[in-house]
One Martini backbone bead per residue (centre of mass of N, CA, C, O) as a GRO file, in nm:
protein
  480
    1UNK     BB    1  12.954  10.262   9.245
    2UNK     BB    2  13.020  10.517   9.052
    3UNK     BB    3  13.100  10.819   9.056
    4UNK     BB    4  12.933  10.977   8.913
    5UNK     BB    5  12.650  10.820   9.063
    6UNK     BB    6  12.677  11.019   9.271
    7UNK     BB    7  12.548  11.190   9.572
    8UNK     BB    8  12.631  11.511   9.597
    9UNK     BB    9  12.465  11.597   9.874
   10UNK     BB   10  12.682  11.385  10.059
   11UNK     BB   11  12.900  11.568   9.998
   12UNK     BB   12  13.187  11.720  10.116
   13UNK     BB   13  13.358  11.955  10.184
   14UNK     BB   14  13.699  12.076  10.161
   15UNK     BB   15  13.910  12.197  10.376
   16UNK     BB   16  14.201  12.032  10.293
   17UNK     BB   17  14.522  11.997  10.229
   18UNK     BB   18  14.725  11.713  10.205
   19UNK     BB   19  15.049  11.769  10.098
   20UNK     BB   20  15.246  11.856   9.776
   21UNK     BB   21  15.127  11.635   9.606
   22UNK     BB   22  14.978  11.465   9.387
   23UNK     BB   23  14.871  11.076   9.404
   24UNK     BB   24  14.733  11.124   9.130
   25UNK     BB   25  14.589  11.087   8.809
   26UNK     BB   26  14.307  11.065   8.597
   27UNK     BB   27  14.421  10.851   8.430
   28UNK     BB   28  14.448  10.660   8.630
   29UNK     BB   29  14.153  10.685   8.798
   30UNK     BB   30  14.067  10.457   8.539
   31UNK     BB   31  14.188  10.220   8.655
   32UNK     BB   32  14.076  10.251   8.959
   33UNK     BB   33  13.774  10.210   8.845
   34UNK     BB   34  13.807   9.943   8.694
   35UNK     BB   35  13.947   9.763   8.930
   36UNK     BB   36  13.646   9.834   9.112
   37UNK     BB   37  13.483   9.657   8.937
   38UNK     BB   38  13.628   9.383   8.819
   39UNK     BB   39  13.698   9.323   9.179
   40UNK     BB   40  13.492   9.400   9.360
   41UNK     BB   41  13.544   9.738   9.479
   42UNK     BB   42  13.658   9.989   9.640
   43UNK     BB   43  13.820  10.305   9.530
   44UNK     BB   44  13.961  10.332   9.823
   45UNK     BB   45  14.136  10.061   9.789
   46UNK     BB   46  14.294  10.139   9.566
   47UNK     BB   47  14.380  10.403   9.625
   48UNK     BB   48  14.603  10.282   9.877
   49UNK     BB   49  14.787  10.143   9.655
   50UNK     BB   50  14.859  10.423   9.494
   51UNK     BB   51  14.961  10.531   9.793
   52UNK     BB   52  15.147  10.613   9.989
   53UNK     BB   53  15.161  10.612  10.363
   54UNK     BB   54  15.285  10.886  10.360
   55UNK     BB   55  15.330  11.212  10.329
   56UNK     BB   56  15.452  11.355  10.061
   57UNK     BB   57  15.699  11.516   9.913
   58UNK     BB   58  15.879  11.751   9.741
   59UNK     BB   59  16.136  11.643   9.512
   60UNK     BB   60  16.429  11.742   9.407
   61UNK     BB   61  16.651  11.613   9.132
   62UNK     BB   62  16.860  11.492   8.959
   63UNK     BB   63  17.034  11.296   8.664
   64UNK     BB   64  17.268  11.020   8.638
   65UNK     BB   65  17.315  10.822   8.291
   66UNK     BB   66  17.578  10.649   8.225
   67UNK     BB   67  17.409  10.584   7.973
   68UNK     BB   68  17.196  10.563   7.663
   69UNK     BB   69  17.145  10.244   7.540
   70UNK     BB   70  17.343  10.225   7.285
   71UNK     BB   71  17.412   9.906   7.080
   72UNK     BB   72  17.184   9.739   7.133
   73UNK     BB   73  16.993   9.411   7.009
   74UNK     BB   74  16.766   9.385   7.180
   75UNK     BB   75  16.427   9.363   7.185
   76UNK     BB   76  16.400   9.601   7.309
   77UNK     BB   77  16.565   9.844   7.216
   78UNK     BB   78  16.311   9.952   7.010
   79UNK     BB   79  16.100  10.008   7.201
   80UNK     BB   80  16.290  10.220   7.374
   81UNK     BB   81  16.275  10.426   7.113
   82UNK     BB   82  16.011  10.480   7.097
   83UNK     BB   83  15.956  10.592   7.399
   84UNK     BB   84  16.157  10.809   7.355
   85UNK     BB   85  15.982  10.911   7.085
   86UNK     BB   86  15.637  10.902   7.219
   87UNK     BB   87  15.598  10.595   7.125
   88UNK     BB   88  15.335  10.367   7.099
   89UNK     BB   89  15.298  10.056   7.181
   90UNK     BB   90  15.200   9.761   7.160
   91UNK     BB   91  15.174   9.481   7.266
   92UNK     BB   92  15.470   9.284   7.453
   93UNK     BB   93  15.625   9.012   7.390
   94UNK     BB   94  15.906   8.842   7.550
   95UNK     BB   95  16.107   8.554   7.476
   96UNK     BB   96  16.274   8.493   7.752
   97UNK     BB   97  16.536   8.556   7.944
   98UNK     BB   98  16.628   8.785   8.241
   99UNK     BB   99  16.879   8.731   8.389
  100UNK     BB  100  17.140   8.848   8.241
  101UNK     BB  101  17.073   9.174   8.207
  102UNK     BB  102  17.137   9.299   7.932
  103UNK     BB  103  16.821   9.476   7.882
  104UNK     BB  104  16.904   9.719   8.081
  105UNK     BB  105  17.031   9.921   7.885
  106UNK     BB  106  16.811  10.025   7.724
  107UNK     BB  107  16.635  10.206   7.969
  108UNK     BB  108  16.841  10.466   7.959
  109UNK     BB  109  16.699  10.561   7.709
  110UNK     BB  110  16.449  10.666   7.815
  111UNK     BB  111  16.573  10.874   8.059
  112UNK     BB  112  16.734  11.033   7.862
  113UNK     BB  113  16.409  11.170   7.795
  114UNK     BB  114  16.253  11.172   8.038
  115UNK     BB  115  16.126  10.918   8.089
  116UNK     BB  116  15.958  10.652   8.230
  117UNK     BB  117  16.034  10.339   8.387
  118UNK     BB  118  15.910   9.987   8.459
  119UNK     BB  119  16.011   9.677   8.688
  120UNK     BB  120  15.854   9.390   8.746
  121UNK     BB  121  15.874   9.143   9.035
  122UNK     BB  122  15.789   8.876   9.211
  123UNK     BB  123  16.038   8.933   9.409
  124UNK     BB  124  16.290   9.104   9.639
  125UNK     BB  125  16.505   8.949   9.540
  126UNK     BB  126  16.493   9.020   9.255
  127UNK     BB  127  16.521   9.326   9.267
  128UNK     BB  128  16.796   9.313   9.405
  129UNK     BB  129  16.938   9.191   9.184
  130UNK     BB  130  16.907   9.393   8.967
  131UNK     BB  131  16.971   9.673   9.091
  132UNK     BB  132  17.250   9.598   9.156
  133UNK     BB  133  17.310   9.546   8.835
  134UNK     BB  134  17.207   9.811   8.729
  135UNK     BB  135  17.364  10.044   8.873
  136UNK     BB  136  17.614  10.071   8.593
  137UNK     BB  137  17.375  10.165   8.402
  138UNK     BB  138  17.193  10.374   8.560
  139UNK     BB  139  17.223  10.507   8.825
  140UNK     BB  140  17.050  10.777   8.988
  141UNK     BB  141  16.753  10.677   8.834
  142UNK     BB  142  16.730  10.446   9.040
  143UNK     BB  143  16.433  10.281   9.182
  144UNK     BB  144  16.409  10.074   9.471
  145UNK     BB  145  16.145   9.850   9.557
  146UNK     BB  146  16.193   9.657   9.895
  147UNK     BB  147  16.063   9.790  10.119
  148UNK     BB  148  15.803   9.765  10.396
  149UNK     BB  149  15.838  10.062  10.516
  150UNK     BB  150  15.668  10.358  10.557
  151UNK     BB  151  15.944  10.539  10.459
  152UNK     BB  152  16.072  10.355  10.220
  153UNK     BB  153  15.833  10.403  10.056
  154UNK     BB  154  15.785  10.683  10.009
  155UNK     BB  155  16.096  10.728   9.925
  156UNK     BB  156  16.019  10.585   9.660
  157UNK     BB  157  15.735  10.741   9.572
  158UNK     BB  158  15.891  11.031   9.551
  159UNK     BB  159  16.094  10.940   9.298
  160UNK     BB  160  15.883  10.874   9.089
  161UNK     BB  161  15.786  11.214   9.060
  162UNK     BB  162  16.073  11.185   8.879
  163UNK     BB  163  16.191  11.229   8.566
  164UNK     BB  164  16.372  10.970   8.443
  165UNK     BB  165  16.328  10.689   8.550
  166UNK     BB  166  16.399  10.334   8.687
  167UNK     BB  167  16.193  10.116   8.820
  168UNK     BB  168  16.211   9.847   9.094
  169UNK     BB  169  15.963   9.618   9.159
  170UNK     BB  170  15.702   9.500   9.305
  171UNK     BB  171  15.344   9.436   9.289
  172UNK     BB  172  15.272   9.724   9.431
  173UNK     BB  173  15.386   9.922   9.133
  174UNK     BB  174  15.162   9.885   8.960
  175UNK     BB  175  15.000  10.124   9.140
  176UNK     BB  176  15.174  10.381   9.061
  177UNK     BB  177  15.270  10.663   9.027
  178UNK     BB  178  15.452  10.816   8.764
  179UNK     BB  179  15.652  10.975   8.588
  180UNK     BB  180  15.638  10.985   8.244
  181UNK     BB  181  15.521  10.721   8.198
  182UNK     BB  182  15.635  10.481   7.915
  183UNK     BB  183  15.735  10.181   8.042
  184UNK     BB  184  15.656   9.855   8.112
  185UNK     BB  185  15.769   9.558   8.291
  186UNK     BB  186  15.700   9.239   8.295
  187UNK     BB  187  15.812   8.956   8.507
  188UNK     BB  188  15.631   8.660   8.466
  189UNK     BB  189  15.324   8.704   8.474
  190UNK     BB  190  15.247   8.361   8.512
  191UNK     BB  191  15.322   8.412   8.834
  192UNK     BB  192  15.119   8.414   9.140
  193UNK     BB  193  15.303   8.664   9.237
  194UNK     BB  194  15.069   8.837   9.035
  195UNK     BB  195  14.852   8.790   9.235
  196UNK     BB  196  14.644   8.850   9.450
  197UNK     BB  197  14.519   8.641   9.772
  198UNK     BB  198  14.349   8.927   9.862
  199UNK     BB  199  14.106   9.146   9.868
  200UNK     BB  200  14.179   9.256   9.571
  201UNK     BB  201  14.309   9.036   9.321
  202UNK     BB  202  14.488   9.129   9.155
  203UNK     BB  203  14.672   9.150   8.803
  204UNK     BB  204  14.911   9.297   8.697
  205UNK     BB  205  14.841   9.248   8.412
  206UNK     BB  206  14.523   9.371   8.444
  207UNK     BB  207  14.673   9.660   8.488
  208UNK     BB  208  14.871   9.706   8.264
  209UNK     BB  209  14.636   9.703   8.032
  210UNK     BB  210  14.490   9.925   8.155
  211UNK     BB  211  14.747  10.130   8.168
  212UNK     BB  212  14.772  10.148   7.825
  213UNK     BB  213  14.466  10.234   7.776
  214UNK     BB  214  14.501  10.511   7.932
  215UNK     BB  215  14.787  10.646   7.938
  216UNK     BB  216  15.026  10.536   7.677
  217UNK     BB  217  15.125  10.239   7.784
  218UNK     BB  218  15.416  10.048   7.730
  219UNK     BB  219  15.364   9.672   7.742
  220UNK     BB  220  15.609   9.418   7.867
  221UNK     BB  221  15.628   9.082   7.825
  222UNK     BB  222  15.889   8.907   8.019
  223UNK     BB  223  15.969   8.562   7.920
  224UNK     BB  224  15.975   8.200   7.853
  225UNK     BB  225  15.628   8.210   7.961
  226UNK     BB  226  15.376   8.292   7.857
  227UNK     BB  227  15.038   8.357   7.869
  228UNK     BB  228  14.774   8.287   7.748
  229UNK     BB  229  14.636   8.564   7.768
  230UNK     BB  230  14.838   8.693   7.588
  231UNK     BB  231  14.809   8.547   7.365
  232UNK     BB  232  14.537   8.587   7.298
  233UNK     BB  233  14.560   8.920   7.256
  234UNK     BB  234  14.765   8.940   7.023
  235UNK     BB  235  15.029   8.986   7.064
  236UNK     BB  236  15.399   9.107   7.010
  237UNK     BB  237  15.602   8.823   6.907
  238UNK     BB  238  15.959   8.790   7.054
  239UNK     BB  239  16.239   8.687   7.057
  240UNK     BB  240  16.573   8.535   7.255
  241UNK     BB  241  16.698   8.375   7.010
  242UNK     BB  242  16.643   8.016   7.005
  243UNK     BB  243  16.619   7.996   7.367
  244UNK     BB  244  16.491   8.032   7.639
  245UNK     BB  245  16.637   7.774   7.770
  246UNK     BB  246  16.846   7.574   7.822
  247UNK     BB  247  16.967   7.268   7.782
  248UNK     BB  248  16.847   6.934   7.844
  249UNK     BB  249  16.806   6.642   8.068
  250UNK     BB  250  16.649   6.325   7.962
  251UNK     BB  251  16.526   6.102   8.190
  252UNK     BB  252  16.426   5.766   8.139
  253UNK     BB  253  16.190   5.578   8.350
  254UNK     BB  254  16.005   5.391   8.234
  255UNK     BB  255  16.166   5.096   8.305
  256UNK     BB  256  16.197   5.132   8.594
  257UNK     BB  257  16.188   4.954   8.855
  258UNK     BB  258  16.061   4.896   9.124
  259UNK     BB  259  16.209   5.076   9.393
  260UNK     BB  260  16.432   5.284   9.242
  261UNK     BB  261  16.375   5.524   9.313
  262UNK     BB  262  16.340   5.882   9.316
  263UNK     BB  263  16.622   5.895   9.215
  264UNK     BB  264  16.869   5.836   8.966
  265UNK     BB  265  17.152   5.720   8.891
  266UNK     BB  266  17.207   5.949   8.711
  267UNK     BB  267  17.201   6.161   8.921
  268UNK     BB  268  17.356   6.099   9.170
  269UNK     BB  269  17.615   6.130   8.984
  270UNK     BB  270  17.560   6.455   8.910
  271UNK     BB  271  17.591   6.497   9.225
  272UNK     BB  272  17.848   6.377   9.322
  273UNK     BB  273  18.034   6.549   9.055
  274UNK     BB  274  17.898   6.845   9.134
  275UNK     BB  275  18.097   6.847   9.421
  276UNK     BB  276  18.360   6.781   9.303
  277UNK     BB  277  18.355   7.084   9.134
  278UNK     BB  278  18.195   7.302   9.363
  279UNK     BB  279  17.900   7.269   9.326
  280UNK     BB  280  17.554   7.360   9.295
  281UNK     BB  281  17.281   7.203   9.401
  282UNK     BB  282  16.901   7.134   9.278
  283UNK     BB  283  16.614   6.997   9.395
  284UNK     BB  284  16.264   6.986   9.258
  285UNK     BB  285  15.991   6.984   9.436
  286UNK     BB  286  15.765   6.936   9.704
  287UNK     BB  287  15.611   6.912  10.004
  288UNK     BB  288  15.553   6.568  10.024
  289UNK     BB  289  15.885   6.540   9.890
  290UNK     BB  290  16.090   6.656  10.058
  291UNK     BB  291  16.231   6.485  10.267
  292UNK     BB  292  16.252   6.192  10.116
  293UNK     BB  293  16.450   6.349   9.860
  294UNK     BB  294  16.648   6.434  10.102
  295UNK     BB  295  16.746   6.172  10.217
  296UNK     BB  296  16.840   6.023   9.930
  297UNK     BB  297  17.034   6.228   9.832
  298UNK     BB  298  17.234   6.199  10.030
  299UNK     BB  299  17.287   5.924  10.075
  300UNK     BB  300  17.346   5.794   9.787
  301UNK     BB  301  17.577   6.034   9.731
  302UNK     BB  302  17.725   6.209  10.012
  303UNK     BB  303  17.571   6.499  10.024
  304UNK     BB  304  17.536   6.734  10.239
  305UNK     BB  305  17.298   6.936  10.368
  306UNK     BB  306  17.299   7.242  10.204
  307UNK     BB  307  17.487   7.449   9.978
  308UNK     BB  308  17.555   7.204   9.820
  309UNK     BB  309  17.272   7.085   9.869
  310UNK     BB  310  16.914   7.135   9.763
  311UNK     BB  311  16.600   7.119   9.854
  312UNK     BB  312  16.315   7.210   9.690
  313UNK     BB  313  16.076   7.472   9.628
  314UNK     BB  314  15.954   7.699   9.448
  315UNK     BB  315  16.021   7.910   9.618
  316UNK     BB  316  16.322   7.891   9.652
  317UNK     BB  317  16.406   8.013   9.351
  318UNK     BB  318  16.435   8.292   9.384
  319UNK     BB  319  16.682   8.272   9.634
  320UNK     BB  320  16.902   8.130   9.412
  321UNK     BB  321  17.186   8.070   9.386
  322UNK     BB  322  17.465   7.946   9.234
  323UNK     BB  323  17.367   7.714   9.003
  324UNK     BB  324  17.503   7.404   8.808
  325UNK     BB  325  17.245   7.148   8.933
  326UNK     BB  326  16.921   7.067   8.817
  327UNK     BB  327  16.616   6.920   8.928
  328UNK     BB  328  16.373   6.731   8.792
  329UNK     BB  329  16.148   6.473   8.983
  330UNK     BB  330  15.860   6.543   8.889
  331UNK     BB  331  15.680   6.659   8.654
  332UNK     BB  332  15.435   6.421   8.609
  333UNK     BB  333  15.290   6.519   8.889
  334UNK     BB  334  15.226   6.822   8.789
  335UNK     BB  335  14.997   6.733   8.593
  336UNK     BB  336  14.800   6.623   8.834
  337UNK     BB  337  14.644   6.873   8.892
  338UNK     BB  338  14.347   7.022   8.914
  339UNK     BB  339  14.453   7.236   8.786
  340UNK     BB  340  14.378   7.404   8.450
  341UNK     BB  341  14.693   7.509   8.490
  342UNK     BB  342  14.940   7.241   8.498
  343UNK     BB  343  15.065   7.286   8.251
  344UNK     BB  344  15.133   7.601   8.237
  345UNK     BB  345  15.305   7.584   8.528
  346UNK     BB  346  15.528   7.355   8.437
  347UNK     BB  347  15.687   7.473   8.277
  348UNK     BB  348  15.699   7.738   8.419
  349UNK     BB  349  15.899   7.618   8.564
  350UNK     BB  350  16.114   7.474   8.408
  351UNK     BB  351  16.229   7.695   8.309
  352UNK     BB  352  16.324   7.835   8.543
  353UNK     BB  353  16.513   7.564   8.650
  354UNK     BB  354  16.678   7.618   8.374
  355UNK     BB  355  16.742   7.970   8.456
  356UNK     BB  356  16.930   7.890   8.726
  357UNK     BB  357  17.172   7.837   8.557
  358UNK     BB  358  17.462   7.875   8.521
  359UNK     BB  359  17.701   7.937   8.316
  360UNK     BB  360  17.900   7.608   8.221
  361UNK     BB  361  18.040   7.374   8.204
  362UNK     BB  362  17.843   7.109   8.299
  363UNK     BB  363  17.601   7.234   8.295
  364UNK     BB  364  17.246   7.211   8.430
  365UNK     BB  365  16.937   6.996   8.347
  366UNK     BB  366  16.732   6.724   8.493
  367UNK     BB  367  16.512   6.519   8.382
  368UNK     BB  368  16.227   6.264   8.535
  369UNK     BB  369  16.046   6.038   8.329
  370UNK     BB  370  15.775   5.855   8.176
  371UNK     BB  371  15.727   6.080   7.952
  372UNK     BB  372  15.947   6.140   7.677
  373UNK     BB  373  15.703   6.211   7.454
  374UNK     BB  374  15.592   6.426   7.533
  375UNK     BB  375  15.487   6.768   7.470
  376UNK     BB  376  15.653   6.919   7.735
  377UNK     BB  377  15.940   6.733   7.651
  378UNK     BB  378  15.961   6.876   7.376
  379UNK     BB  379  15.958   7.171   7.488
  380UNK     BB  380  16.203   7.132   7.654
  381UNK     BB  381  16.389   7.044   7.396
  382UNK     BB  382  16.338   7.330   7.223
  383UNK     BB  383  16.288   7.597   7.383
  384UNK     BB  384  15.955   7.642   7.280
  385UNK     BB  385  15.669   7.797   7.417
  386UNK     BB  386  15.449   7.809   7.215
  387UNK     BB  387  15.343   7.521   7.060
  388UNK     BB  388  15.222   7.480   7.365
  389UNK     BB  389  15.047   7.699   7.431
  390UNK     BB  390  14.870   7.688   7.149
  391UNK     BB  391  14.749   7.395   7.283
  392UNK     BB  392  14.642   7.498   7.556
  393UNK     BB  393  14.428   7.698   7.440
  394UNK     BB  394  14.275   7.514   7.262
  395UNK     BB  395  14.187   7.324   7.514
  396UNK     BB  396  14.039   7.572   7.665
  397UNK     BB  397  13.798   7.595   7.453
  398UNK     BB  398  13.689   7.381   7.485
  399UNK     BB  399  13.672   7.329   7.814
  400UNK     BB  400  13.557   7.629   7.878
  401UNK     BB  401  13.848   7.804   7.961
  402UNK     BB  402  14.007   8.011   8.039
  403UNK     BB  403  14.024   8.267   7.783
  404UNK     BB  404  13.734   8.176   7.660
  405UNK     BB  405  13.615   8.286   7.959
  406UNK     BB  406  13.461   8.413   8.210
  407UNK     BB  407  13.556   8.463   8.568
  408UNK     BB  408  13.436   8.398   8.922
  409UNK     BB  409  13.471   8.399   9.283
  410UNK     BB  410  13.290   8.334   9.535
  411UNK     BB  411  13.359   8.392   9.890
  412UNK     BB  412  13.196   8.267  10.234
  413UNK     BB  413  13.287   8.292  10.519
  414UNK     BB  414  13.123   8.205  10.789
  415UNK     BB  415  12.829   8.360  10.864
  416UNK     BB  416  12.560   8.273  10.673
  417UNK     BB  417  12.381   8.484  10.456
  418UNK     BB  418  12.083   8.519  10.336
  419UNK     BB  419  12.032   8.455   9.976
  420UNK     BB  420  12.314   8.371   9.797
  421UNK     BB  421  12.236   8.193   9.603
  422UNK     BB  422  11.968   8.349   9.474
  423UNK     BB  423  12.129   8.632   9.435
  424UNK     BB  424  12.301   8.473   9.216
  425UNK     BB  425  12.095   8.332   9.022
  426UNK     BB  426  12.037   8.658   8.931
  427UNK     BB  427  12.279   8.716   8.735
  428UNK     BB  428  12.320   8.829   8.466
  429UNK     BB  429  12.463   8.648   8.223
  430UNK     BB  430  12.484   8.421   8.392
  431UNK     BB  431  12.651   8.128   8.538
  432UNK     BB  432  12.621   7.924   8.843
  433UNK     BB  433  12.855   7.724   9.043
  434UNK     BB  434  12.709   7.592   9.354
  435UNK     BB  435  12.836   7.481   9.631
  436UNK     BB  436  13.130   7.481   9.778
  437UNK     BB  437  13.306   7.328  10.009
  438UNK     BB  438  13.485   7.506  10.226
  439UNK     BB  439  13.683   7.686  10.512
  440UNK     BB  440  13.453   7.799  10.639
  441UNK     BB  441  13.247   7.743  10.391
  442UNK     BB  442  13.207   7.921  10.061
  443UNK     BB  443  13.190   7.827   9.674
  444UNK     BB  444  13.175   8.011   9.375
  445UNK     BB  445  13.078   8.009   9.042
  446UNK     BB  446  13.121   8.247   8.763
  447UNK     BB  447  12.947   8.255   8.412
  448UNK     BB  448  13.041   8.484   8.173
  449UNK     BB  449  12.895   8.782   8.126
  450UNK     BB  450  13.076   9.031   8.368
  451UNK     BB  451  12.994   9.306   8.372
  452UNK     BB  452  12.681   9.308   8.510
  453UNK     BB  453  12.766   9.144   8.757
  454UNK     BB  454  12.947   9.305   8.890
  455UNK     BB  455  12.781   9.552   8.907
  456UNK     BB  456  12.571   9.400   9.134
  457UNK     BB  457  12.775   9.269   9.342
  458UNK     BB  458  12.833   9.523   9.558
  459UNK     BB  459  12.584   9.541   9.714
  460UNK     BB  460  12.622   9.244   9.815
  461UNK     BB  461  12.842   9.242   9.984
  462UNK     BB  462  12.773   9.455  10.171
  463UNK     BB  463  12.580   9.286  10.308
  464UNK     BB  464  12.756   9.062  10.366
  465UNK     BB  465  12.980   9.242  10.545
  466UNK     BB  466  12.706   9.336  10.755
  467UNK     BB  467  12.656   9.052  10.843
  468UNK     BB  468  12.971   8.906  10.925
  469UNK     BB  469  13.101   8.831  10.683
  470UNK     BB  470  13.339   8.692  10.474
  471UNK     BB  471  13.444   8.825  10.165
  472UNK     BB  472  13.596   8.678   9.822
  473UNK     BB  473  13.684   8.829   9.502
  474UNK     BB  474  13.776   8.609   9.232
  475UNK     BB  475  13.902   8.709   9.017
  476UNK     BB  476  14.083   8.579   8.794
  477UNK     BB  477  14.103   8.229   8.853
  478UNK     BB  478  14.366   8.032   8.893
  479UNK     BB  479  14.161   7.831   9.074
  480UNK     BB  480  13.824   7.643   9.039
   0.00000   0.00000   0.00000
């Protein structure tokens, strides 16, 4: 039920305030009524999301911005002088790598002209890095949210509402009210960790497009490899040079005989060669394939592991220093996987992983394939993923899969109420799949025209979490 639609008779006086200043505008609280629709979720819970963990304070502070950055070339640089002189662009995708950091100084022109812009980032680590690394160029303008304790998120979301800022944080500064936002940067926003995997299931993405609706702020998907639903939604797509990613080395597995071994005899030669010339490699493996192709990689090479020689999965690449020889050891197995967005989800963690080799002479990443004429493989060598997302779009549109069409996904653990599968079959304008059986309950699948499906499934959640299940409303499903 929407605030609007409630019965005033229920509602209480206004005892007192509480805090020196308010914490939403009407216009984000436009977003975040979008937002419990959408994700069939209370305002409530929304609204503890947009709002500091403790009572903000009222502080005045001044700023002092390094430089204006004016004399940049990059494809930043033209929107932030838009922004700076108080006009909205439409969606803007920048394609090409984020590390070097070189855009930074861009945002600057916003803060100089006292509007405020926000970055956000996948992992704190990577805050911690940019921060970092921004600070010589931003001054006391920047305000880095990296910190999980609530005094620290607190003194974070005070400094925000602060004009001429530049936020730099995770995905939970996406709904942060902000003095004068004007300008949002999502980095590599088709990463997993940009959609909370906890109801409401949040996603950067689809927040920061509603808040560039409601409130006149330019949204920016900057990476090497934007999500088919940014392309579908027509944004304007500018490049970053000739290649999102340094040139790779494509090793052909197709003829090696049986028991050749997980990592090829040329790989092995390139990790015990970046060894001796004081370099660190990562070999880019999953979770069922690490202990054994750490066994293989030390004994084979000689090289102990350790800091120059690292094997792990994604999660580790956030985190992962200067590295001068990345290796992709299966990525033909990456594409097995039976998520929908397998092609889409391959591509971009290999481009991170090209992306992630510090530059330098014989710097590299190498690629293991038994598929080197794949379309993968081929986009992996032009360094150019826009050509295969536009082939991933058109194939998800045949077999009827996001953003072809939209989806939700209900899932029900624990003890099951009453007439779930019925209740969901009655739902206007949808058709339903499942139930599957999941970990302790049920998963069902809603398709089709989601509008009046999400508000009617409002009350049935409350009925079903009032009966002791638990309940999660998977949004904009990564997974069906």
């Amino acid at each position: 039920m929407e605030l609007a639609d409630r019965d005033e008779s229920r509602l209480k006086g206004v005892a007192g305030v509480s805090g020196a200043q308010p914490v939403f505008t009407p216009d984000l609280l436009k977003t975040l009524n979008w937002a419990a629709t959408h994700y069939v979720a209370p305002v409530s819970v929304l609204l503890a999301k947009s709002t500091p963990p403790n009572l903000p304070k009222k502080t005045i502070s001044g700023s002092n911005v390094t430089n204006d950055g004016t004399g940049s070339t990059h494809p930043l640089s033209e929107i932030a002088n838009s922004v700076g002189e108080g006009i909205r662009r439409p969606t803007q995708v920048i394609v090409g790598p984020w590390q070097k950091l070189e855009w930074v100084s861009c945002l600057a022109t916003v803060a100089a002209t006292g509007h405020s812009a926000s970055v956000i980032a996948a992992s704190a680590a990577e805050v911690t890095r940019i921060a970092e690394e921004a600070y010589s160029e931003l001054g006391d303008v920047l305000v880095a949210v990296s910190g999980d304790d609530d005094a620290s998120l607190t003194r974070s979301w005070e400094q925000c509402q602060q004009p001429g800022r530049v936020i730099i944080g995770t995905p939970r500064i996406a709904t942060w009210q902000m003095s004068d936002l004007g300008l949002i940067i999502v980095l590599e926003e088709a990463r997993r960790a940009m959609k909370d995997r906890q109801t409401p299931t949040l996603h950067v993405r689809e927040i920061v497009r509603s808040r560039s609706m409601f409130e006149g702020i330019t949204p920016v998907f900057f990476g090497p490899t934007p999500s088919v639903e940014v392309l579908a939604s027509g944004a304007q797509v500018t490049k970053v040079g000739t290649r999102a990613w340094p040139l790779v080395e494509v090793i052909d597995r197709s003829d090696d005989a049986p028991g050749a071994g997980l990592l090829s005899e040329a790989v092995i030669a390139a990790l015990r060669g970046n060894h001796r010339r004081g370099g660190m490699s990562f070999v880019l493996t999953n979770h069922r394939m690490k202990e054994s192709i750490e066994a293989e990689a030390s004994a084979r090479s000689g090289v102990e592991l350790g800091p120059m020689l690292n094997v792990g999965t994604e999660r580790d690449l956030a985190g992962l220093g200067p590295v001068s020889l990345t290796v992709a050891s299966n990525p033909d197995g990456m594409l097995l996987s039976r998520s929908y967005r397998s092609s889409e989800e391959t591509l971009r963690l290999l481009a991170r992983l090209a992306n992630a080799v510090t530059p330098g002479s014989g710097h590299r990443m190498m690629v293991q394939t038994k598929e080197p004429g794949s379309n993968l493989i081929q986009a992996l060598r032009r360094g150019d993923p826009v050509p295969y997302l536009e082939k991933v779009l058109i194939e998800r549109a045949r077999t009827g899969v996001p953003p072809s069409t939209s989806m939700m996904a209900v899932e029900i653990r624990g003890e099951q109420p009453e007439g779930v599968a019925e209740s969901l079959a009655e739902l206007d304008d949808v058709s339903t799949l499942g139930p599957l059986e999941i970990e302790d309950g049920f998963r069902w699948l809603i398709d089709g025209d989601l509008r009046s499906a999400r508000r009617n499934l409002r009350p049935l959640v409350t009925k079903w979490r009032e009966s002791g299940a638990t309940v999660r409303i998977d949004a904009d499903p990564i997974d069906l």
